[in-house]
N, C-alpha and C positions, 0 to 999 in steps of 0.2 A: 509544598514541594516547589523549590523552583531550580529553574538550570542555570541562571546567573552565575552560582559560587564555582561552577565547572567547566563556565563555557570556556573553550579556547579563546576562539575567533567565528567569527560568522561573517558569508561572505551572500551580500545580496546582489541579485539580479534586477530586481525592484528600481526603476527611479527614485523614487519617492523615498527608499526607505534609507536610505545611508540617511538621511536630516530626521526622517520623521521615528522608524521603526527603533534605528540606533538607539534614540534617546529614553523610545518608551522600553529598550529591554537592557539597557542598561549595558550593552555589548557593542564591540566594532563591527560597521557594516561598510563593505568596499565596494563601490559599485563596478564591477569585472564586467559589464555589456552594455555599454552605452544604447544600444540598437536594443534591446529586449522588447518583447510585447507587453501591455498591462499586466500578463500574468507575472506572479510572485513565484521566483523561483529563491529557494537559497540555499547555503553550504554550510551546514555546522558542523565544528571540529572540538573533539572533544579529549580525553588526555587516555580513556582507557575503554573495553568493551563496557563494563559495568557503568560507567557514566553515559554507556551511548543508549543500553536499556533506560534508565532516568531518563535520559534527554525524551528519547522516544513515547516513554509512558506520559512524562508531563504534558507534552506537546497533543496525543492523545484524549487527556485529562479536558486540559482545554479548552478541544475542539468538541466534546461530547459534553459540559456544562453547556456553551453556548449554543448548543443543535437544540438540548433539552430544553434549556429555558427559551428559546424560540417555536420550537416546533415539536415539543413534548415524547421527542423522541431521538436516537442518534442511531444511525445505519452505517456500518463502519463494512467495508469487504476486508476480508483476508486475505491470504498468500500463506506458501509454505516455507519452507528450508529456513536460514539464517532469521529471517523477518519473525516469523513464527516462534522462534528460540526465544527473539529478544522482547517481542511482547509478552509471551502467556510467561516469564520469567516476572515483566513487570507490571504487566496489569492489576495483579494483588496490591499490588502498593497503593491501588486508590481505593476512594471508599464513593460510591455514585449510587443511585437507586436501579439498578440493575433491570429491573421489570421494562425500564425505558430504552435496554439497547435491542438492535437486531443484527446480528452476526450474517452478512453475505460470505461468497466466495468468488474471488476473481478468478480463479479457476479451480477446477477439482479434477481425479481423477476417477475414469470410470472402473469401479473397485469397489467391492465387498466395502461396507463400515468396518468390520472387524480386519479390514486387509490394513497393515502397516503403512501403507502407502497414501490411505485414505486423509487428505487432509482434514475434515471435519472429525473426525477419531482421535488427531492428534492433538485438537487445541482439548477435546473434551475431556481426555485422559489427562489434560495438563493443569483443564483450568474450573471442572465443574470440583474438586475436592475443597476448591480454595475460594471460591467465587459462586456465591448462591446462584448458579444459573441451572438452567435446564435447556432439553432440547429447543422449546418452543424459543426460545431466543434467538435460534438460526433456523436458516433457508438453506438446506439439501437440495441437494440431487438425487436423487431418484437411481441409482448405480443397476437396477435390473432392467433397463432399456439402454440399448445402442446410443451411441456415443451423440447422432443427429436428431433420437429420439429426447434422448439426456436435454440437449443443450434449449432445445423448442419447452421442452418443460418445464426447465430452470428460469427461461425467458417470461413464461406465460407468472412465476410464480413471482418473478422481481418486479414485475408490470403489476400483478395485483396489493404489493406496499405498496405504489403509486397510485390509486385508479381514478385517481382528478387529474393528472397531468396529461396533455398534451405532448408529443413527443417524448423528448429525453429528460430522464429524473438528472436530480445531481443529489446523488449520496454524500452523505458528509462528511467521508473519510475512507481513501483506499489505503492498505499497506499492502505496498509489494514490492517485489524484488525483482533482482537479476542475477543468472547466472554466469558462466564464466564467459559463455558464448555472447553475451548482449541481449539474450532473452525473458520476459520479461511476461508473468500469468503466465498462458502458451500460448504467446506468441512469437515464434521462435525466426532470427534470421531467414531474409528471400523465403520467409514461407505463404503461399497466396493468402490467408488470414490475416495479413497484414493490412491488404487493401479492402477487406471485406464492412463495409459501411452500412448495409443496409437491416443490421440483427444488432441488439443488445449482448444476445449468447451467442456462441456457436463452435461446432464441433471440430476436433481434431482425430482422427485415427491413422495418426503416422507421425508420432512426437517423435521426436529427435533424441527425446529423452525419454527413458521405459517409466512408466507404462505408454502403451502408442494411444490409448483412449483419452479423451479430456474433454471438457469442457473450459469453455474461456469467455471472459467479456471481451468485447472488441474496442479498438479505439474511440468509435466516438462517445459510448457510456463512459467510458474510461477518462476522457477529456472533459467531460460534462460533469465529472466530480465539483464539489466545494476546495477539496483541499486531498493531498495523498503524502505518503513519505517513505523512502526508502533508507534502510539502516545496515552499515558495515562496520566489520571490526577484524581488524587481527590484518598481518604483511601480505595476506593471501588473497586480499581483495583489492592490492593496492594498484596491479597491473589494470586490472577491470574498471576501475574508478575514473585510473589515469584517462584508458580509452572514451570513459563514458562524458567527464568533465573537463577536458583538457585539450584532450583531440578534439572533442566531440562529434566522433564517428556513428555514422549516422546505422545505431543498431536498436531493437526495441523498444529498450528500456532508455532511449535518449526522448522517443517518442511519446512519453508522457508526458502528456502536457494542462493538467486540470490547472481551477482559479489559482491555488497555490499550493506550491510543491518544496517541500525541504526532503536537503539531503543530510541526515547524519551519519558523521564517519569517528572514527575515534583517528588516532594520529597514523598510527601503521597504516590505516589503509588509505589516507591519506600523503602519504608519503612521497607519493607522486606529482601532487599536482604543485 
């Protein structure tokens, strides 16, 4: 599979990569930020939702070839809403030894498994029919302790896939999203969580968004990623984008900042920038 035959345009933040990356993917890279950090940020634009799922899964694809043949394993976190649709839609399209992935969550809500709301319920309902996995592939929560209870045990249980490391892991792969507000896991606008540095997890009980319970990684795990990626499609995401990549108004989900970060949009929701 490759996204060559679909890509639009791809817009790098990268130095390096309008000379170098251009040529190895066969795509236009424009360099929009002279001033950028070492990190790799970029924009790819694609012509439809269904080429944004492909893009998404290829890029996916690999990122978890290369974790496994290095480190005999790929740790990938999730996210809900939109993000959620566009992978467990594409993830079947690959074929990987499965045994080697471990499903996190960049946040969850505190809620019954069987509550619709649950995101680990939804990928499993979505992707254990199609996708030899089982529970053991992912790291829960724990939904029958309190939201500060949740998050302290969620922590303890992400620290124990690392327990050689020193400080902060870097997972190999976040997918997440933002809402219409600029929020981003849950971490949602001026909410004190934002500035909260010193925990991997931690807890929410007064989301902005129902349910009020949550668990969340914070930014610095968040930032300590290898690589992340956020995926939009359709007119309705085109305002949110504008604000996110254009403006660049300083809301959650702008604050993601791991080693390298692509954005995929298909064209409507790109229509703004």
């Amino acid at each position: 599979m490759s996204s060559a035959s679909w890509l639009s345009r791809v817009f790098c933040y990268c130095r390096e990569c309008q000379s170098v990356a251009g040529n190895q993917r066969g795509s236009s890279y424009v360099n929009l930020n002279a001033e950028s950090s070492s990190n790799m940020e970029k924009i790819e634009v694609v012509d439809s939702e269904e080429q944004v799922v492909h893009a998404l899964v290829h890029f996916v694809e690999e990122k978890s070839k290369a974790a496994i043949a290095e480190r005999d394993r790929f740790v990938i976190g999730l996210s809900g809403g939109s993000a959620c649709t566009f992978f467990c839609k594409g993830l079947p399209m690959i074929t990987s030894d499965w045994t080697k992935w471990k499903f996190i969550f960049c946040d969850e809500r505190i809620v019954p498994f069987d509550d619709a709301e649950c995101t680990f319920s939804v990928y499993k309902n979505q992707l254990f029919s199609k996708i030899p996995l089982t529970d053991e592939n992912f790291v829960v929560i724990d939904p029958s302790l309190s939201a500060k209870d949740a998050a302290e045990d969620y922590e303890r249980k992400l620290k124990a896939l690392y327990p050689d490391v020193v400080g902060l892991p870097k997972f190999d792969f976040l997918l997440v999203g933002a809402g219409p507000d600029g929020h981003t896991c849950s971490l949602f606008p001026g909410h004190p969580l934002l500035d909260v540095t010193d925990r991997w997890v931690t807890s929410i009980e007064d989301s902005p968004k129902p349910p009020p319970c949550r668990v969340t990684l914070t930014y610095p795990i968040i930032n300590n990623a290898l690589c992340a990626a956020f995926a939009f499609a359709g007119a309705g995401k085109a305002d949110l984008v504008k604000r996110l990549l254009k403006d660049k108004e300083d809301l959650p989900a702008n604050r993601v900042k791991p080693l390298e970060l692509l954005w995929i949009l298909d064209k409507s929701a790109a229509s703004q920038l």
